[in-house]
C-alpha positions as CSV (number, residue, x, y, z in Angstrom):
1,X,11.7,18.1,-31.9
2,X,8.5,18.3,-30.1
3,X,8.6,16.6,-26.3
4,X,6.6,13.1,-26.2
5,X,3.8,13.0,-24.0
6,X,2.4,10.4,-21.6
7,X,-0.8,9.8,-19.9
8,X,-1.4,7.8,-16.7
9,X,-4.3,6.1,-15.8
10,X,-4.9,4.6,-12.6
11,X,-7.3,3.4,-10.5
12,X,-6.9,3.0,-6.8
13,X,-4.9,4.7,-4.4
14,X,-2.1,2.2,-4.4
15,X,-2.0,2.2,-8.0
16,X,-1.2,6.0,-7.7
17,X,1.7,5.7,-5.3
18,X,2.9,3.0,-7.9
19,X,2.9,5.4,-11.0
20,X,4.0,8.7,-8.7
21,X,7.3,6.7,-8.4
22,X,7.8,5.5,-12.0
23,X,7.0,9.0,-12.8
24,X,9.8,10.0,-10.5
25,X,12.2,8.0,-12.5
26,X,11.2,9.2,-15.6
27,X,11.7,12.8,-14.6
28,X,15.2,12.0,-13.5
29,X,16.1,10.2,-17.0
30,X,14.1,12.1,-19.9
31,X,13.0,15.8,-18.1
32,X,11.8,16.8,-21.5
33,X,8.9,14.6,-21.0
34,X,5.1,16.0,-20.9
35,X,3.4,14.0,-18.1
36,X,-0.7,13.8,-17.1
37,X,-2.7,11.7,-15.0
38,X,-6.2,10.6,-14.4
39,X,-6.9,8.8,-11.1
40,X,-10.2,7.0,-10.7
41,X,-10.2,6.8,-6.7
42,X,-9.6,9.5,-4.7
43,X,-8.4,12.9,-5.6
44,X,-5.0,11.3,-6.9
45,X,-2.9,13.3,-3.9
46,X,0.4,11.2,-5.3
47,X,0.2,12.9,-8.2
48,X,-0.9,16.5,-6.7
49,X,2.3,16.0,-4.9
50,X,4.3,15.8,-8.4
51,X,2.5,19.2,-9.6
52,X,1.3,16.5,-12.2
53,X,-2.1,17.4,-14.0
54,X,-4.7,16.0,-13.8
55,X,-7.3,15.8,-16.8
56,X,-10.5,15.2,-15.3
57,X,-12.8,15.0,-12.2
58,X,-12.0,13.6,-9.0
59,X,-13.8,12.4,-6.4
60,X,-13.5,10.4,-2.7
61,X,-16.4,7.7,-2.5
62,X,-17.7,6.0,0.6
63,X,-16.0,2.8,-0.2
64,X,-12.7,4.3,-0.9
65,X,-12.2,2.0,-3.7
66,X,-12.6,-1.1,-2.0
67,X,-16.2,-1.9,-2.8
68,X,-15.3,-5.4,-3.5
69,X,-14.9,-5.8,0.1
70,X,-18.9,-5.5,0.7
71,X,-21.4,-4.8,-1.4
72,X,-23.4,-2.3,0.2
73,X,-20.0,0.1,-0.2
74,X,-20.7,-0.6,-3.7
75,X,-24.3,0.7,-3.6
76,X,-23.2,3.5,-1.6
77,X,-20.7,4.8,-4.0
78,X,-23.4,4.3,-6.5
79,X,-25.5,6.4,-5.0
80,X,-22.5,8.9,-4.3
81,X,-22.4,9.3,-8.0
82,X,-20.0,6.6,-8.8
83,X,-21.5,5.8,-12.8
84,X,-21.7,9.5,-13.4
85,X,-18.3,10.0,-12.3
86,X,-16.5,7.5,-14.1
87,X,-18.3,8.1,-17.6
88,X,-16.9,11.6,-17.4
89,X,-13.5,10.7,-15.9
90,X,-13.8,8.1,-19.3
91,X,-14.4,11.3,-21.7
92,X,-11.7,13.5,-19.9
93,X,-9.7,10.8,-21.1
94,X,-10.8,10.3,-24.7
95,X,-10.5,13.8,-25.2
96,X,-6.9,14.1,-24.2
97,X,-5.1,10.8,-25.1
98,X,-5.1,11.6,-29.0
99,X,-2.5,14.2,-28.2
100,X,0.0,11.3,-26.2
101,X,2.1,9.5,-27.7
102,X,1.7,6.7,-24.9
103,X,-0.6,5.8,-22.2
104,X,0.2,3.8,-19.0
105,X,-2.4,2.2,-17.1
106,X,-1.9,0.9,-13.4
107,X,-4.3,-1.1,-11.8
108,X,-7.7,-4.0,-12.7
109,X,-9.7,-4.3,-15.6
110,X,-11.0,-1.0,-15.2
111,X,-7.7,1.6,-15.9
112,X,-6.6,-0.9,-18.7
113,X,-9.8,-0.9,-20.6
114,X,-9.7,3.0,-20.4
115,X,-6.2,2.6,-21.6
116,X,-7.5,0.2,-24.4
117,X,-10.7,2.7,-25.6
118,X,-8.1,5.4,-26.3
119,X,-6.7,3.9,-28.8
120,X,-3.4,4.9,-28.1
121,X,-0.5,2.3,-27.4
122,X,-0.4,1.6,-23.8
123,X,1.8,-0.1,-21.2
124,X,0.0,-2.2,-18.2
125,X,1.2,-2.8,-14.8
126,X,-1.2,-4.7,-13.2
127,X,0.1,-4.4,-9.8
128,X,-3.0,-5.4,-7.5
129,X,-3.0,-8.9,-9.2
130,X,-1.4,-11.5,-8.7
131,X,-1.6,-15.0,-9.1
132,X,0.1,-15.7,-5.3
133,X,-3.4,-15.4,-4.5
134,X,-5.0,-18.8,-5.6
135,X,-1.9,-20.4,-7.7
136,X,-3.4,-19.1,-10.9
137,X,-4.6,-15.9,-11.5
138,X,-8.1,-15.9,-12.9
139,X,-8.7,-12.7,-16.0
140,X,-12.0,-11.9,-16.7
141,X,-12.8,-12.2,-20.5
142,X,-12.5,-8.3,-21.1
143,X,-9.0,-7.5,-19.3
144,X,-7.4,-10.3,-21.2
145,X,-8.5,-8.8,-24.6
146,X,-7.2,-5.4,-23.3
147,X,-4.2,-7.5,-22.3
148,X,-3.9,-9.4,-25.8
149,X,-4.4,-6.8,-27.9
150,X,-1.8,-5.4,-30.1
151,X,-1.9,-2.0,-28.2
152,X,-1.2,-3.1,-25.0
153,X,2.8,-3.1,-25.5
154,X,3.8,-5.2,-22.3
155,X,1.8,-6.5,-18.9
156,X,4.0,-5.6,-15.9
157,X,3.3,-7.7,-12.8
158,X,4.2,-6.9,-8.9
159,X,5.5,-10.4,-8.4
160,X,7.9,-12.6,-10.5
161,X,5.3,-15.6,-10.2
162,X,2.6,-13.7,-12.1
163,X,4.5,-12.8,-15.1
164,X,5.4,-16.7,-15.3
165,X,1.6,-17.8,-14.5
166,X,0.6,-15.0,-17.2
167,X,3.2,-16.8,-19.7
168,X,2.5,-19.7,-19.1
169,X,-1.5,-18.9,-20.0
170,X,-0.8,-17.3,-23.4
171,X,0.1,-13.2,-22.4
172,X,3.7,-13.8,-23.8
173,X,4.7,-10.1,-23.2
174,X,3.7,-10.6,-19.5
175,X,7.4,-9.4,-17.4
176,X,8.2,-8.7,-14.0
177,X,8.1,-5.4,-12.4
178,X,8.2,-5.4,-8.8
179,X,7.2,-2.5,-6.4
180,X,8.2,0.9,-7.4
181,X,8.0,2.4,-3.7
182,X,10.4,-0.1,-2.5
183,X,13.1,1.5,-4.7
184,X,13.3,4.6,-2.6
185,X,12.5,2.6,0.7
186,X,15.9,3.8,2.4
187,X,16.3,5.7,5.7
188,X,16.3,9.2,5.7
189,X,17.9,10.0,8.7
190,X,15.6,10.5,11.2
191,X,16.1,10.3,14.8
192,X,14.1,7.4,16.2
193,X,15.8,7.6,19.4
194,X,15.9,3.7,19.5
195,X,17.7,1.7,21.9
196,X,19.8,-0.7,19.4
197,X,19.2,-3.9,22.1
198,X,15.7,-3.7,22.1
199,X,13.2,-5.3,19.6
200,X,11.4,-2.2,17.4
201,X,7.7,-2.5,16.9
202,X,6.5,-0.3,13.6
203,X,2.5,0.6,14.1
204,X,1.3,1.0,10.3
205,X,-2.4,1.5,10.4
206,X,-3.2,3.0,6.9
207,X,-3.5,6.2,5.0
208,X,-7.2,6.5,4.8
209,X,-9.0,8.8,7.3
210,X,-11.0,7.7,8.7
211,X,-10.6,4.2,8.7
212,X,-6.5,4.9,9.5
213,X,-8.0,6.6,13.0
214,X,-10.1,4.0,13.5
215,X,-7.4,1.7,13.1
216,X,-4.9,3.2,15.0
217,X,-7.3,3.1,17.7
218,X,-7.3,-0.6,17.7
219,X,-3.4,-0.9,17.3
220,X,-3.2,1.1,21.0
221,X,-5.8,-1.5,22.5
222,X,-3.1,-4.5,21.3
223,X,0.3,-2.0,22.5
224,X,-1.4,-2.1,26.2
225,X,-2.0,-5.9,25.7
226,X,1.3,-6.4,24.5
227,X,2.9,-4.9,27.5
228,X,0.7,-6.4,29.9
229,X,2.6,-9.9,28.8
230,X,5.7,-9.1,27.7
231,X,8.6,-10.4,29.6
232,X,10.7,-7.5,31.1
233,X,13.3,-6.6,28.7
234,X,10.5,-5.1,27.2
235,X,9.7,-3.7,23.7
236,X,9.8,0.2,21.8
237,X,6.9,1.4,19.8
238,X,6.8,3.3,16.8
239,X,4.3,4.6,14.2
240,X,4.2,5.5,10.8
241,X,1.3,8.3,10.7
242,X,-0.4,9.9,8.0
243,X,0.1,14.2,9.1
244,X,-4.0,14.0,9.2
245,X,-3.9,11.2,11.8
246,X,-1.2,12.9,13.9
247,X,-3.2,16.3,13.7
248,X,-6.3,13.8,15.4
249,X,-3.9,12.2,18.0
250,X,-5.1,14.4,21.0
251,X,-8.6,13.4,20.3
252,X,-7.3,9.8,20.1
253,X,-5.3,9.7,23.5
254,X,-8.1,11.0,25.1
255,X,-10.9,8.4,23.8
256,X,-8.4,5.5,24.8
257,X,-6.8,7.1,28.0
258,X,-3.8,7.7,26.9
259,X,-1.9,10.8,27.4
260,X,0.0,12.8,24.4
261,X,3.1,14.9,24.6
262,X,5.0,16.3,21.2
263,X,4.0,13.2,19.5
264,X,4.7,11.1,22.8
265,X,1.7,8.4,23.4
266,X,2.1,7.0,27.1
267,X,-0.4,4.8,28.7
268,X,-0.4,4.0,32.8
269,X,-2.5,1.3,34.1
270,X,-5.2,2.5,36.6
271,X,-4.3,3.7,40.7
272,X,-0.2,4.6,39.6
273,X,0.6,7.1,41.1
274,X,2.3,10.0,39.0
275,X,6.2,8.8,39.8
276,X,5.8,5.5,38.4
277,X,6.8,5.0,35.0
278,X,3.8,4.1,32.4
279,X,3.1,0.7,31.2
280,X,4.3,1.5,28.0
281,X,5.0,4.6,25.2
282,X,4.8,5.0,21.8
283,X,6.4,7.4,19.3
284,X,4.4,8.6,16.4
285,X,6.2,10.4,13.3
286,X,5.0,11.8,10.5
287,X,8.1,12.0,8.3
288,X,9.5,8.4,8.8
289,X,8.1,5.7,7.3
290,X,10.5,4.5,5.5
291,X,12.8,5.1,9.2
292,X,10.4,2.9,11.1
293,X,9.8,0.0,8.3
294,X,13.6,-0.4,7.8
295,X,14.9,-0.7,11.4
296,X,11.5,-2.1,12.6
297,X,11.7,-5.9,14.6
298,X,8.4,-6.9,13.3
299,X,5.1,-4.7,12.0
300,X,1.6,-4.2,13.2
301,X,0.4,-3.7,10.2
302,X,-3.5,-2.8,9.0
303,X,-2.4,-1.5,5.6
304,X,-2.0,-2.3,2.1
305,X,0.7,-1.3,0.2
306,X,3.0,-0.5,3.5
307,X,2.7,-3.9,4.7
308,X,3.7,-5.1,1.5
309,X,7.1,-3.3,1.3
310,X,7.4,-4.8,5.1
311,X,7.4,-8.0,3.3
312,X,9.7,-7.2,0.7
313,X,12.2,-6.3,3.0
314,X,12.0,-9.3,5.4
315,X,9.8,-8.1,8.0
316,X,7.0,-10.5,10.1
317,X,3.7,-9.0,9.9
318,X,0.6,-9.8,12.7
319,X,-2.1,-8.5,11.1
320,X,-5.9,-7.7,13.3
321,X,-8.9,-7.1,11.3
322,X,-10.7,-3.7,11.8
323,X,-14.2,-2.7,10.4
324,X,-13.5,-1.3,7.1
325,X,-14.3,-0.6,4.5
326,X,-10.3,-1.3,3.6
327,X,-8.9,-3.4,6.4
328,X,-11.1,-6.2,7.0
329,X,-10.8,-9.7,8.0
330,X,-11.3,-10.8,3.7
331,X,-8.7,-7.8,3.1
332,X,-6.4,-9.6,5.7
333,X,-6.9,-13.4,4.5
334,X,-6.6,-12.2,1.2
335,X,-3.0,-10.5,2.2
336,X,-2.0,-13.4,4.0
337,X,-2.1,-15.3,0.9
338,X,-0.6,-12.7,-1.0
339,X,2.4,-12.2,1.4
340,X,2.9,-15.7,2.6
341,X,5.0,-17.1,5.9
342,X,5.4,-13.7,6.7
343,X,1.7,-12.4,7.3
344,X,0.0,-13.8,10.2
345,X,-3.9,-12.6,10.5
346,X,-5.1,-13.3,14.2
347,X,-9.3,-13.4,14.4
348,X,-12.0,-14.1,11.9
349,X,-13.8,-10.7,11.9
350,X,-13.3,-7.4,14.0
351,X,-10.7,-7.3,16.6
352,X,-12.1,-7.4,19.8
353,X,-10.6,-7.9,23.2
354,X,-9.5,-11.6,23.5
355,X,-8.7,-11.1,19.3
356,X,-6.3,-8.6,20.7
357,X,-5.2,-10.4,23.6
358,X,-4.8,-13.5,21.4
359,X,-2.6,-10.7,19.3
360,X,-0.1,-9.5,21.9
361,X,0.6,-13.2,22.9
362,X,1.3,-14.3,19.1
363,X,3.2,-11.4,18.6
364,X,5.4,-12.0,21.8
365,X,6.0,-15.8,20.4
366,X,7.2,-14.7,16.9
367,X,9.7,-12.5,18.2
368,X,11.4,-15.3,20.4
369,X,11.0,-17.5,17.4
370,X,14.4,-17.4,15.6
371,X,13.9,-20.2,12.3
372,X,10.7,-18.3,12.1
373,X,12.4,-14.7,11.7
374,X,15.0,-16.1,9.7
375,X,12.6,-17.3,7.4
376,X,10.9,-14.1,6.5
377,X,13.6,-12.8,6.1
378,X,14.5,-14.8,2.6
379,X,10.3,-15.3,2.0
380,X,9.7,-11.5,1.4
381,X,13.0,-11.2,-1.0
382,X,12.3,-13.9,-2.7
383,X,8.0,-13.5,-3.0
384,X,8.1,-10.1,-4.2
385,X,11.6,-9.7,-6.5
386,X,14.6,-7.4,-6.1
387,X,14.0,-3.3,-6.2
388,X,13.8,-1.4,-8.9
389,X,10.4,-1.3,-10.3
390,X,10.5,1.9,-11.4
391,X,13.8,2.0,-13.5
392,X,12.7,-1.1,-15.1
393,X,9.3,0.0,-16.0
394,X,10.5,3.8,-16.8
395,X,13.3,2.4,-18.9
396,X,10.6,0.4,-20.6
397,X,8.6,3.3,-21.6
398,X,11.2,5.6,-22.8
399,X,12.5,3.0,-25.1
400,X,9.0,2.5,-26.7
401,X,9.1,6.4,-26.9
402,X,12.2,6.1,-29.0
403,X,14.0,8.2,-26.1
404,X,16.6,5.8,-25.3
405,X,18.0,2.6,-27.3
């Protein structure tokens, strides 16, 4: 018997993490299975990871994917070759999907309606939607056709409330799925070296170079404002780096005045001499992101995905806005919708100083705020559904396959 085969579309570089893990979970069930991909942002690095192919051409626009944050990122990737690129990403994908026996799109309007053309039966998760947004979410006429048609087998939502809001507007095969990376969000064992009495601040600034630099930048600026006001039992640092933002972190210490030692950030205010202690330190990793998040106080977070899994694990968020073109003071408003009590966005537009002073005093509050803690702790839970996105959603798919009862 011939092995089944699966494409994955996607479009966004969140949407690839989503489907790298439900492809995880696939391989672990049904090995047998023939797997392909074709990511519309990026270069699709999840699946390179996997050694999964990919079927057509890939490219990194200005915008990143997040044109609909401004519209001159839009007329940038336009001009980048965006309509070009797309039309033959669309044919890569006509030209392979007749061999599949099942497609599975992640992601907008945009990787559904590919799904949709190919004529192929598909699955949807939908999983940068959500109706937590605005109390309803709002379909534009051609993804609910995609959504509605007999080929589109089930719509798989990030949150609970979605899948009812979906229901409850006529998409009857709407279900929950949840957040696939928050099924292998466990520690791995790496030494933090954290003192267990002290509060742990996690540093999450993004993925995307180089807006993640940029970002990271600002986060430093807040650490020295933080320690400038923070009472003396006094707070550890951590962050969750990308390997190309650690490979950048000499240029880094040097631009903000910090100095760097095996991955050892330490900032002294101006005149101490070299016996006194530094203001403050922070540890950057590489390998521990899922380390930091878990045994992390309360985030710093600048990031999508990341800060979401924060959430979902009962973690307080401050949020500052950066210049783009992902992390902006929309991206961040919209977020703070998204996440709820949890998520707290301090300044209108790009950080700047008194934004970050204005920071490092909210962020000292929160953590002497007990009710408040406690009560993220059962939002994020309850907001964003128990783990196991990806069994449910691979289990899904193998039984439409035929591959298990």
């Amino acid at each position: 018997m011939p092995s089944k085969r699966i494409l994955f579309i996607s479009n966004g570089h969140g949407e690839d993490n989503h489907t790298s893990h439900v492809i995880q979970t696939l391989r672990e069930l049904s090995p047998s299975i023939e797997m392909a991909a074709m990511p519309i942002v990026g270069e699709g690095k999840a699946y390179r990871s996997l050694d999964i192919p990919i079927i057509g051409p890939t490219q990194t626009m200005p915008s990143g994917g997040f044109f609909y944050m401004k519209r001159l990122y839009l007329l940038k990737d336009f001009q980048s070759g965006l309509i070009g690129l797309t039309w033959r990403q669309l044919q890569a994908v006509l030209q392979y999907a007749p061999n599949c026996d099942l497609v599975m799109a992640t992601g907008d309007f945009i990787s559904q309606t590919f799904a949709y053309l190919t004529k192929r039966p598909f699955v949807s998760f939908i999983s940068c939607l959500s109706a937590l947004y605005e109390g309803r979410l709002r379909i534009n006429p051609l993804l609910w056709h995609d959504l509605n048609s007999s080929r589109c087998l089930t719509v798989f939502t990030r949150d609970s409330y979605t899948a009812f809001d979906l229901q409850r507007q006529g998409i009857t095969k709407a279900q929950f799925g949840g957040i696939p990376a928050l099924d292998r969000l466990v520690p791995t064992g790496v030494d933090l070296q954290l003192k267990p009495e002290v509060p742990t601040i996690a540093l999450l600034p993004g993925s995307r170079m180089p807006e993640a630099a940029r970002n990271f930048c600002l986060q430093l600026q807040l650490v020295v404002e933080i320690a400038k006001v923070m009472p003396e039992s006094g707070l550890q640092f951590r962050a969750a780096l990308v390997p190309n933002l650690m490979a950048e972190l000499d240029d880094i210490a040097k631009s903000e005045g910090w100095q760097l030692n095996q991955g050892v950030l330490t900032y002294s205010l101006a005149g101490s001499s070299a016996e006194e202690s530094p203001l403050v330190e922070v540890k950057c990793y590489s390998n521990a992101f899922s380390d930091i998040l878990y045994y992390s106080t309360l985030v710093i977070g600048m990031a999508g995905l990341a800060v979401d899994l924060a959430v979902a694990i009962g973690k307080p968020i401050i949020q500052i806005p950066g210049q783009g073109p992902q992390f902006t003071y929309a991206f961040a408003e919209a977020q703070t919708r998204l996440l709820g009590i949890n998520a707290q966005t301090i300044g209108t537009g790009p950080a700047t100083p008194d934004t970050l002073k204005q920071a490092a005093l909210r962020l000292v509050e929160t953590l002497q705020d007990a009710d408040y803690l406690a009560q993220c702790q059962k939002n994020g839970p309850e907001r964003f559904g128990p783990s196991g996105a990806s069994q449910r959603i691979a289990s899904f798919i193998l039984k439409s396959l035929g591959e298990i009862e």
